[in-house]
C-alpha positions as CSV (number, residue, x, y, z in Angstrom):
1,X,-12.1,-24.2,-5.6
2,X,-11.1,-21.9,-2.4
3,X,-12.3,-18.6,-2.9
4,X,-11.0,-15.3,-1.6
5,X,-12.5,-12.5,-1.1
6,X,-10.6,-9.0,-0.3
7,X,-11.9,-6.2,1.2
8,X,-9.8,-2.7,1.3
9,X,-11.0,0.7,2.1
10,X,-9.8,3.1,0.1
11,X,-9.7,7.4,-0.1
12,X,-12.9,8.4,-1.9
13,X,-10.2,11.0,-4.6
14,X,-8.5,7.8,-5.1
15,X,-8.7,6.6,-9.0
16,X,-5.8,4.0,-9.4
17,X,-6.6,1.8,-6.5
18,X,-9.4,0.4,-7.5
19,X,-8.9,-1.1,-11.1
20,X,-4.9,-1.7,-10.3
21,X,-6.1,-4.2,-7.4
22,X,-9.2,-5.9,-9.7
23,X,-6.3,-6.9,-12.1
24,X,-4.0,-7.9,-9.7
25,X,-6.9,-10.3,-7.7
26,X,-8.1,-11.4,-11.1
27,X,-5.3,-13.3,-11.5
28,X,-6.4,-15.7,-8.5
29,X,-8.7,-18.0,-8.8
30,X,-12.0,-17.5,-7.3
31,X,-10.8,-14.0,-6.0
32,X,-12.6,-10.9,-5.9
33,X,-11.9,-7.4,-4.1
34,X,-14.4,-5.3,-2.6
35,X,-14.5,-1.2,-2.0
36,X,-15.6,1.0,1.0
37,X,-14.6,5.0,0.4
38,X,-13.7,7.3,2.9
39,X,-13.4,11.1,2.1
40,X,-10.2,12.0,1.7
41,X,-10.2,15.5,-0.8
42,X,-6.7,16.8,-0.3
43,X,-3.0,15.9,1.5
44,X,-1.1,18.4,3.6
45,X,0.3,19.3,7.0
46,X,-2.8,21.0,7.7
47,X,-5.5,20.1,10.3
48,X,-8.5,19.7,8.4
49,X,-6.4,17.0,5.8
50,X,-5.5,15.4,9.0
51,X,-8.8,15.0,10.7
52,X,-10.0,13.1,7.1
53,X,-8.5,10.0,8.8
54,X,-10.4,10.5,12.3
55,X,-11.8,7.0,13.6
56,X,-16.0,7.1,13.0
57,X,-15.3,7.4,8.9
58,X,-12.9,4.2,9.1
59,X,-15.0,2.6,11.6
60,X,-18.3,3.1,9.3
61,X,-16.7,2.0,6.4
62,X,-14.8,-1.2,7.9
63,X,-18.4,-1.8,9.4
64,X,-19.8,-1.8,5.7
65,X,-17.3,-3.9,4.1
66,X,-18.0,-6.8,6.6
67,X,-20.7,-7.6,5.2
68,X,-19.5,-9.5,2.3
69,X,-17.8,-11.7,5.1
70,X,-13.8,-11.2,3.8
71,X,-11.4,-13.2,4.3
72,X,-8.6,-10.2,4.8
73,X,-9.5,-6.6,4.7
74,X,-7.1,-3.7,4.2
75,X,-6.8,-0.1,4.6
76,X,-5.7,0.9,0.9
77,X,-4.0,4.1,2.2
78,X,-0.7,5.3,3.1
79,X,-1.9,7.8,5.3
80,X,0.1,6.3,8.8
81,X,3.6,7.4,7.2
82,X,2.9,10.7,8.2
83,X,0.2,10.4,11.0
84,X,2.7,7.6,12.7
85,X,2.5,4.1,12.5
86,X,0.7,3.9,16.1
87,X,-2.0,4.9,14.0
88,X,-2.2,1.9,11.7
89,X,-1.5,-0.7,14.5
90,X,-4.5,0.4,16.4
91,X,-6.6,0.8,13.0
92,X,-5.4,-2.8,12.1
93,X,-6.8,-4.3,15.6
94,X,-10.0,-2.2,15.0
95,X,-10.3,-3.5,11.7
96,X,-10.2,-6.9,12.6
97,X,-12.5,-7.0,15.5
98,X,-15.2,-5.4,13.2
99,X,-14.7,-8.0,10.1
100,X,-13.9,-10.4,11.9
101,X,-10.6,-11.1,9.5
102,X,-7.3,-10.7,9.4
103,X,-6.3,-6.8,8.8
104,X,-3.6,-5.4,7.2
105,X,-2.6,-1.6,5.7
106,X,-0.5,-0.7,2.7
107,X,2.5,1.0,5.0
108,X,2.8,-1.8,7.5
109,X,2.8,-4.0,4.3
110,X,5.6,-2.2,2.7
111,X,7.8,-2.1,6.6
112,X,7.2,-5.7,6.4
113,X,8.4,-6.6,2.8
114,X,11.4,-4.1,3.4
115,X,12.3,-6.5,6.5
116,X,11.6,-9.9,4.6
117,X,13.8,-8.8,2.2
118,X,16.3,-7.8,4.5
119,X,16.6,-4.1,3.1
120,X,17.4,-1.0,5.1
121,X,18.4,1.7,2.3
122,X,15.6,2.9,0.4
123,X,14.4,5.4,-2.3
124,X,10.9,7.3,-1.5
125,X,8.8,7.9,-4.5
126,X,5.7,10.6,-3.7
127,X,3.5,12.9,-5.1
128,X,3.2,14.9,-1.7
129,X,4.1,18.5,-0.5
130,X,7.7,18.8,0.9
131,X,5.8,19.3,4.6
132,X,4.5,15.5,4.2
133,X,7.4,14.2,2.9
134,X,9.2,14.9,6.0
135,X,7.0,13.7,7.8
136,X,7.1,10.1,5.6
137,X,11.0,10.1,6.5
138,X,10.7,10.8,9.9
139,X,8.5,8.2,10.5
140,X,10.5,5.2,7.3
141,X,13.5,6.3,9.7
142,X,11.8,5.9,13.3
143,X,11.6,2.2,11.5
144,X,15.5,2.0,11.4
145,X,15.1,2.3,7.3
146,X,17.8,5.1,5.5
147,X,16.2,7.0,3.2
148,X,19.1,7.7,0.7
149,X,17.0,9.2,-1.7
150,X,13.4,10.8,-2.2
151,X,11.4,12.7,-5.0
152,X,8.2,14.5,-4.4
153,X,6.0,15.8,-6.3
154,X,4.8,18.6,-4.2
155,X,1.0,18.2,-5.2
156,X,-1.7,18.1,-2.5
157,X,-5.0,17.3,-4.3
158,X,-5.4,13.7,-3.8
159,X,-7.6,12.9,-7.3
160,X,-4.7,15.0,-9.1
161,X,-2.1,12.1,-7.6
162,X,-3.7,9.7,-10.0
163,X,-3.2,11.3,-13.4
164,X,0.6,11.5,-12.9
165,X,1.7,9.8,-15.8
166,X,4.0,6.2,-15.5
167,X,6.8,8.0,-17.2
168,X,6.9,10.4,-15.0
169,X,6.9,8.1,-12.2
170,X,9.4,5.5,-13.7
171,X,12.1,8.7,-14.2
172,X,11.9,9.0,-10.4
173,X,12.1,5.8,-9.4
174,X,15.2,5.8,-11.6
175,X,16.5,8.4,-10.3
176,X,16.9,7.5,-6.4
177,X,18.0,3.7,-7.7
178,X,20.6,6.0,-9.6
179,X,21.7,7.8,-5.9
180,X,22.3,4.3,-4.1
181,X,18.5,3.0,-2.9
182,X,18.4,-0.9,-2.3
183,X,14.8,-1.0,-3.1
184,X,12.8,1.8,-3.9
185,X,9.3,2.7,-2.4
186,X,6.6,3.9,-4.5
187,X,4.2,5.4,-1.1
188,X,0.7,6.6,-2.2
189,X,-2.0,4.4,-4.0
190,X,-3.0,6.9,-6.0
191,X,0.2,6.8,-7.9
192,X,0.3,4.4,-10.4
193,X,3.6,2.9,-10.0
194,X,1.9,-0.4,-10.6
195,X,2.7,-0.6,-13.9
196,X,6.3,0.5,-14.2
197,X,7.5,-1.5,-11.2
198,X,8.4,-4.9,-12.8
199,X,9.8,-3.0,-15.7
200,X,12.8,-1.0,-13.9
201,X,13.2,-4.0,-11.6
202,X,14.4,-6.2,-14.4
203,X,16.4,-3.0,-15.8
204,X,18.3,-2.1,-12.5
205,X,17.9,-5.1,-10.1
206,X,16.4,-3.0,-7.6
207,X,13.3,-4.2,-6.2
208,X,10.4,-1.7,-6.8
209,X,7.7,-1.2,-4.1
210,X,5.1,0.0,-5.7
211,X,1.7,0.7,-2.7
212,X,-1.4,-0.6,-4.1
213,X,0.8,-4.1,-5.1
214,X,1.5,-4.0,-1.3
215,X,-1.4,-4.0,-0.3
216,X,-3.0,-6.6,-2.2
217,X,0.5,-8.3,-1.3
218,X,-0.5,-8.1,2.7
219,X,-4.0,-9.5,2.4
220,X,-3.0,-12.3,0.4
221,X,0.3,-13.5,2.4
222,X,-1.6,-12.7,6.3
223,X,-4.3,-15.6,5.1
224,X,-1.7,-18.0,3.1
225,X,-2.3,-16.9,-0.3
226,X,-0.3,-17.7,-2.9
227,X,1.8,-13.6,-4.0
228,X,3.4,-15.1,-7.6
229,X,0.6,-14.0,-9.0
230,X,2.2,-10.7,-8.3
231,X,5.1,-11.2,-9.9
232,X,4.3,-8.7,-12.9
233,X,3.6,-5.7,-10.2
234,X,6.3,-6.4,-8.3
235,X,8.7,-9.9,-8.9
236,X,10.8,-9.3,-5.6
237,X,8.2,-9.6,-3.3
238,X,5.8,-11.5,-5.3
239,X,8.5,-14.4,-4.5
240,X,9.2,-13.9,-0.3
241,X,7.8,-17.0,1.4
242,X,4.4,-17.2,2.7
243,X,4.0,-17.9,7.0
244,X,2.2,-21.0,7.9
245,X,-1.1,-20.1,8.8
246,X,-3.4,-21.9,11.3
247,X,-7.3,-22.2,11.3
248,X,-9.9,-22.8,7.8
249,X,-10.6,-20.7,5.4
250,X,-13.9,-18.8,5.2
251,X,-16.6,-20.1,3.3
């Protein structure tokens, strides 16, 4: 049997990442996830919340997950829609060099399900502060994406993202499917949108995006994976097809 191990670096305030992606990777057989933190307190337009994602706390804690050898690692944040998606490319080639894997990042993942599935006008779930926010359109929209719709909920402390209830989450995502979004991104993965996706999918026939299941999606698909073991977290993507990849798999 092939195993798989995943690697993703995750916010150190960040409670919903961790157990949504052990279930999700649970489901494949021999697969297993693995966790490097990086402080990340609070999110707004200020400089100190920027300078969390400077390059030596990445770079120590890519550094630290390659040694349990992965076959993909990912950075388990959202944080390039608002710093600029320069900022993930570059962090995905640095990743990769140090683990010696394939590298992906929750937003590219999400740009790159949006073009598989050939959709341009999209709903943005958040819990950030009005200043992120535009920031996160600015940059969906530098992409060539229409963001018809958007809810925030204007919160800033990172831990507090993860105790929005689903309910609360599911009435936004409802609501932008409700002002004309083709798909609807939930963007932070500390907001547990996990669980509601596959649920208002079926209801509205709007494909739900929810981060973390992104993620998880990425790794899997950028070393040939099989994603239908997704399909309860997110059926629309969990069913795009999966490049041919070159090479062997890692012991």
């Amino acid at each position: 049997m092939t195993s798989t191990r995943l690697a993703i670096m995750t916010p150190s305030s960040n409670i919903v990442v961790e157990p949504a992606c052990a279930r999700m990777v649970s489901a494949l057989p021999g697969g297993s996830v693995h966790f490097a933190r990086v402080e990340v307190l609070f999110i707004d337009n200020g400089k100190d919340s920027l300078a969390q994602f400077d390059d030596a706390p990445m770079h120590r804690a890519c550094t630290l997950l390659s040694h349990v050898r992965p076959d993909a690692i990912a950075w388990g944040g959202t944080s390039a829609s608002w710093l600029g998606l320069e900022w993930d490319r570059a962090l995905v080639e640095r990743m990769a060099g140090i683990a010696g894997c394939p590298a992906v990042t929750s937003t590219l993942s999400i740009l790159e399900a949006l073009r598989q599935l050939g959709i341009t006008r999209i709903g943005l779930v958040t819990p950030y502060v009005g200043a992120i926010q535009q920031r996160v359109i600015a940059t969906v929209q530098s992409e060539g994406l229409d963001v018809v719709a958007e809810r925030h909920f204007a919160m800033s402390d990172n831990f507090s993202f993860g105790l929005v209830p689903e309910t609360q989450i599911a009435e936004a995502i409802r609501d932008v499917v409700s002002e004309g979004a083709e798909a609807v991104v939930v963007l932070c993965t500390n907001l547990a949108g996990a669980g509601v996706a596959a649920r208002i999918e079926q209801e509205t026939g709007v494909p739900v995006l929810d981060s973390v299941t992104l993620t998880v999606w990425g790794a899997l698909r950028t070393i040939g994976r099989d994603t239908t073991l997704l399909e309860k977290w997110g059926p629309a993507v969990s069913r795009l097809p999966i490049p041919v990849q070159d090479g062997k798999d890692r012991d």
